[in-house]
C-alpha positions, 0 to 999 in steps of 0.5 A: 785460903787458897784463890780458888776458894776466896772467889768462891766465898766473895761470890756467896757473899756477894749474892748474899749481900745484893738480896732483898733481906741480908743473911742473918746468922744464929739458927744455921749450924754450918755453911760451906764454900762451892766446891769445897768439903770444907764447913764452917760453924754458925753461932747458935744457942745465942740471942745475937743476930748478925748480919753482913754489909758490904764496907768500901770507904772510896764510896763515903758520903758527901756528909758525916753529920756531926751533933755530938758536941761532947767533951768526949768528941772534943777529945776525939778530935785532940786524938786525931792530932796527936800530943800537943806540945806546952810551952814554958807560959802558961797562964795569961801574963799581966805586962812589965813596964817597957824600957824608955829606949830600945837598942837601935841602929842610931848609936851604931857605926852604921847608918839607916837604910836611906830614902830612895827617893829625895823628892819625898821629903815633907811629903805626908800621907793623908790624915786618915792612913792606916799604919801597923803591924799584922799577924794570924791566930795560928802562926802566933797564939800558941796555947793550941790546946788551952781553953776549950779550943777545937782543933784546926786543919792546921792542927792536923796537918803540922802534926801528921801529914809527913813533909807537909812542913819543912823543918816539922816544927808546929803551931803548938807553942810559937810565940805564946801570944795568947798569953802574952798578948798584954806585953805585946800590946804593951810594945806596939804602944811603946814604939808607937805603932797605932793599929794592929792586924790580927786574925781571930780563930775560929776553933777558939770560938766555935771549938767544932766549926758549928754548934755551942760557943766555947765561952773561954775563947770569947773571954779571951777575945774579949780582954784582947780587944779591951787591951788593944783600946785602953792602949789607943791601938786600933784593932783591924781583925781577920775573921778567917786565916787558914785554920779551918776547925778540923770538926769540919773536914771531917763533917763534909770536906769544909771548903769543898762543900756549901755548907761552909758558906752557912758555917762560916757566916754563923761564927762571922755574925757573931764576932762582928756583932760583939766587936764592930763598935770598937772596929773600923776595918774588917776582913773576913777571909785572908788570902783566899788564893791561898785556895791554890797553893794550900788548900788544893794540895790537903790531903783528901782522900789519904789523911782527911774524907774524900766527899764530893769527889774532890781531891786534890788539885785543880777541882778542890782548888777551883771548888774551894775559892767558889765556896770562900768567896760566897762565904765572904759576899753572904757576911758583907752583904748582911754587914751592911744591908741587916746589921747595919755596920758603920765600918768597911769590909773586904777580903785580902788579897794576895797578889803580885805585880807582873812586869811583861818581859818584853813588847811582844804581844805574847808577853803582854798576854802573860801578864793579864793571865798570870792576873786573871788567874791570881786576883781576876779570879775573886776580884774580877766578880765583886769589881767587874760589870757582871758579879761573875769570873772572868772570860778567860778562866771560863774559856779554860776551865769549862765545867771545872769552874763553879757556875754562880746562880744570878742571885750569887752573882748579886750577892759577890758583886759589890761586896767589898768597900775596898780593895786589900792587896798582900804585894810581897814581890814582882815579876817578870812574866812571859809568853809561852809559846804553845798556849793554844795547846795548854789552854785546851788540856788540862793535863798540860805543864802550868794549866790553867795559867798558860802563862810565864813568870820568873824572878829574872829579868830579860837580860837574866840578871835578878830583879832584886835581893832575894829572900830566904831559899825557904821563900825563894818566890820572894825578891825585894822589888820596891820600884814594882809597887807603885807600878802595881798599885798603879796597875790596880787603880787604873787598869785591873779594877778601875772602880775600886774606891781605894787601895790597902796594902795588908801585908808586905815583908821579907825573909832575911836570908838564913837569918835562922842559922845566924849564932848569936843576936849579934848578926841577926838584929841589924837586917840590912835587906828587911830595912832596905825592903821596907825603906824601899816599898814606903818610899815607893808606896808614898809616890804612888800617892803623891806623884801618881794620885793613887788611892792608898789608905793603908799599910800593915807590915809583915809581921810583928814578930818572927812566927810560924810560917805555914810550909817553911816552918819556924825557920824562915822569919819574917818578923820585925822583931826577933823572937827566941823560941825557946824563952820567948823573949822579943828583940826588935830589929833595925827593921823595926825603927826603919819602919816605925821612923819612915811613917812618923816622917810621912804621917801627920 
């Protein structure tokens, strides 16, 4: 159709479509464009009458309610995602017998990595610590598919949004945990690990994020509880690591609508109510920074619905972590005011420590908004005076900040019984030298933060080993630890009753690419990593009287590790992705022996 005409014919329909009644077609023979002899035929000597709307998918509703909780829509969701790979197990498998003694550094040429610190022998832990291993649903179950499970956003993601992971690899097979979960208990009782941080998917349970409960999901869940007891391993579950039911994104945007606090407290009650007996320790969200550097880069608007005009970047970042952190305070608050719950609840953290570059006061300004923006943000609500966000965001932000109602701001304040921090690593942080301009311009390099931060220190030399390039934020920086877990107690949020650290590992460099098992088993910079951190952790209670009543190591075996893929490895034992096989590293036994030394 030449230009002139295709106006012409927008025009006609657009005066049609903006009238009281929408043309209907079936009596008319013909209808023609302005200014041209050309006609067009209607349809006639039938029953059907057609009408015309105008289509814009920019201009989606806030909401796409889902009540259809078919097979058929389960399906549906499965299409979204694509071909789901199967691993080579299939079927939950019953435990082998552990062997008496693993291979380990103590018959080698090579000695244990040593204390750092020689004032720590004899020294213990108090009674009550907590100590193990962690993980998460979707970076080691596997099993994606299997057993009326619903898909995630994680799902999705890994398997059609292109580069959104380096090596293309998926969460399809991983470990097979979900099948293998009995062997693996079998090997944390067998070297003596006492406790097991673990994450429970959402999608397994409530396939469609809301609506009828996949029974599969539940039996499964079950029996992985029941194994953990009969083991005398204590469980210490996570409601919520990332993988958002995908029904969800497509229902209303998940995190970047309200409805999720109601969503997320519905699948939070019941597992609770089924499992609290048998736990002491609850999380209810992992990471919820993760609102940052993950979630605010999905792709809304191109793969996932665009609804509340939240796209990517610092709105969804912002609106995300108001949502989750409701969603958390709304199950705490019923945890102990309702239900009635014997054990603690909190969210964990991730958060780092920031060492100021120098005594200039810019430095020192750095260091608290590199704070203020990482855990002040969540933390600053639950532990502060006000149930709200701190000052300097609101200064910064303005109206891109959620406001909290006075009730919200009851609900948040309070609702954690400890403080859980993910301290990976340390930096150096310093001033920049135009903040006043950065702090007033949302379209400036490094807004909001305003802030400086690297892994070098003031006389350029690195401030510790460094991880995989994979990870290349992460260096082993034990002796800023118990300088953190200090900073913490007595400056940050002084009224947190006590401190629990639920993740800390490292990436061994290019430990994927190594050839054999050979070079990969003795992990020199992941035992000196955790020799480093535990010595470090254990002065801060000793020396400094810091409150820590836990450490969870990261992770139990090498895993899916979100954006980097299956290549970076941060477990404590080596996992073969092909026969699944799990091999434990030098890391392992340095981890295991330091707390058999420290604990009573």
């Amino acid at each position: 159709m030449k230009n002139n005409a295709r106006v012409a014919a927008a025009a006609l329909l657009q005066a049609a479509q903006v009238s009281a009644h929408p043309p209907t077609y079936g009596n008319a023979t013909t209808s023609a464009v302005a200014g041209s002899s050309v006609t067009f035929a209607n349809p006639t000597g039938v029953s059907t009458t057609y009408s015309t709307k105008s289509f814009d998918p920019s201009l989606a509703s806030t909401q796409l309610p889902n009540n259809d909780f078919s097979n058929e829509r389960l399906a549906f969701l499965w299409n979204q995602v694509g071909p789901i790979a199967t691993g080579p197990v299939t079927t939950t498998v019953s435990p082998t017998p552990e062997p008496t003694a693993y291979g380990n550094p103590s018959n080698g040429l090579h000695p244990y990595v040593p204390s750092y610190a020689g004032n720590l022998s004899g020294e213990h832990l108090p009674s009550d610590f907590i100590w193990g291993v962690a993980s998460s649903a979707y970076q080691i179950e596997g099993a994606a598919k299997d057993e009326g499970k619903g898909p995630s956003i994680w799902d999705f993601l890994s398997h059609r949004v292109a580069k959104q992971v380096a090596d293309n690899t998926t969460g399809d097979v991983v470990a097979s945990h979900y099948y293998l979960y009995k062997q693996d208990i079998a090997r944390m009782k067998a070297v003596g690990i006492p406790e097991f941080g673990f994450s429970i998917s959402w999608p397994r349970i409530f396939p469609f994020g809301s609506g009828p409960i996949n029974p599969e999901g539940v039996a499964h869940y079950d029996d992985v509880f029941a194994e953990l007891v009969k083991n005398g391993i204590k469980p210490s579950p996570v409601l919520f690591h990332w993988d958002t039911p995908l029904e969800l994104f497509n229902s209303y945007g998940a995190w970047s609508d309200k409805q999720i606090v109601d969503d997320f407290f519905n699948y939070a009650v019941f597992i609770i109510q089924r499992y609290d007996h048998l736990v002491d320790t609850w999380f209810t969200i992992n990471e919820p920074q993760y609102c940052n550097w993950q979630y605010s880069y999905y792709p809304f608007g191109t793969y996932l619905p665009l609804y509340n005009n939240v796209t990517q970047g610092i709105k969804a970042r912002f609106t995300c972590g108001h949502y989750t952190l409701l969603a958390h305070a709304k199950v705490a608050k019923w945890y102990h005011e309702e239900f009635k719950g014997q054990g603690k609840i909190s969210f964990k953290n991730s958060g780092n420590y920031f060492e100021p570059n120098s005594t200039a006061p810019a430095d020192a300004v750095s260091v608290q908004r590199n704070y203020d923006f990482v855990l002040g943000w969540f933390n600053y609500p639950v532990w502060g005076p006000s149930g709200d966000y701190p000052q300097t965001l609101k200064d910064t932000l303005g109206d891109i900040l959620p406001v909290f109602s006075d009730a919200e701001k009851d609900l948040v304040k309070g609702s954690c019984d400890f403080f859980a921090i993910d301290p990976y690593t340390g930096y150096y942080a310093f001033g920049i030298p135009d903040l006043e301009a950065c702090t007033s311009n949302s379209s400036y390099p490094g807004y909001p933060e305003c802030a400086g931060s690297a892994s070098t220190a003031p006389d350029g030399f690195p401030i510790g080993p460094s991880a995989d390039p994979a990870v290349s934020w992460l260096y082993s920086t034990p002796l800023g630890l118990r300088k953190f877990l200090n900073t913490i107690q007595n400056t940050l949020f002084p009224t947190v009753p006590s401190i629990m650290v639920t993740e800390f590992g490292f990436a061994e460099p290019f430990e994927s690419q190594q050839p054999n098992l050979n070079s990969i088993l003795w992990d020199l910079r992941r035992a000196d990593y955790y020799q480093g951190y535990l010595d470090a952790l254990l002065t801060a209670v000793v020396e400094d009287g810091i409150k820590v009543s836990g450490a969870l190591g990261w992770a139990i075996f090498d895993n899916f590790e979100w954006g980097s893929g299956t290549n970076v490895r941060f477990g404590l034992q080596h996992l073969n992705y092909t026969d699944l096989t799990r091999t434990p590293k030098a890391s392992l036994f340095t981890f295991v022996n330091w707390f058999k030394e420290h604990t009573s």
